[in-house]
C-alpha angles and dihedrals in degrees: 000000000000111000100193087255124128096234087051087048094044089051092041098053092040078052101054095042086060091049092075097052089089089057100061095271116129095222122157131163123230116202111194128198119283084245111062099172134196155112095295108030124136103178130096103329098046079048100059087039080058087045096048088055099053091049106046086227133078100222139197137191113255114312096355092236089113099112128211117206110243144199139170112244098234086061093051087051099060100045075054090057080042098048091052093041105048107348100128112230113278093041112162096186124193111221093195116131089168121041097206130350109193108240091221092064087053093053089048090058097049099045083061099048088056104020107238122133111263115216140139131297117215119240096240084048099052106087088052089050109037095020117194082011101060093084097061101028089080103047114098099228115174119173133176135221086199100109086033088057096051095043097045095014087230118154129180119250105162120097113286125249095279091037085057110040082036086060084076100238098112090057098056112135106275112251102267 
């Protein structure tokens, strides 16, 4: 039964892409990290940089250990031109560069590029700081590419999650 809710909607369309595998359609799902980085990118890094900004503060849940998947958006591109070219029917393929990247140590990153203390947000405090964000930014998520590389032999290249944010793009001076 489909909720409304984007995780109900993400497992019933995956379900219903594998579905096809058994009738002759070469039909596989791809679940990326929740951190796809990159020049470019306006998901949820350049969200918590936003944030960060707002606040005054970058800010992390409890003690920040809590880690996100992560990979560069050129690599999952290319598991994507993979996945259509040699992926067998039924793939369920894994677009994580990074297993876990502690939250903490993205928020570290981000409080020196703008120059703003980085420090703890209380649960009970997270919806009011990170917003729509502040349901996801606590859970501990890693995830592995192992089973994805040997299938596909795809391996990331592209800079990691703190490379990245650490390369400045992400800190560029909002448009006005």
């Amino acid at each position: 039964m489909i909720d409304g809710s984007p995780t109900s909607v993400r497992a019933a369309t995956a379900e219903a892409v594998l579905a096809l595998a058994p009738r002759d359609v070469r039909a596989c799902v791809v679940r990326l990290s929740p951190t796809c980085h990159g020049e470019g990118d306006h998901g949820f890094l350049a969200s918590l940089v936003a944030m960060a900004r707002a606040h005054g503060v970058s800010g992390y849940l409890g003690d920040g250990a809590n880690r996100w998947p992560a990979v560069h958006r050129l690599d999952a591109a290319r598991l994507f031109r993979l996945a259509v070219e040699k992926a067998p029917a039924g793939s369920v393929l894994h677009g994580v560069a990074e297993e876990g990247v502690a939250i903490r140590d993205v928020a570290e990153v981000i409080g020196r590029h703008l120059g703003v203390p980085v420090s703890s947000v209380a649960p009970e405090d997270a919806a009011g700081h990170f917003s729509w964000l502040g349901g996801f930014l606590g859970l501990d998520a890693p995830a592995s590419h192992t089973l994805t590389g040997e299938l596909l032999d795809w391996q990331p290249v592209h800079p990691g999650l703190i490379e990245d944010l650490d390369k400045g793009h992400y800190f560029a001076a909002p448009a006005a």
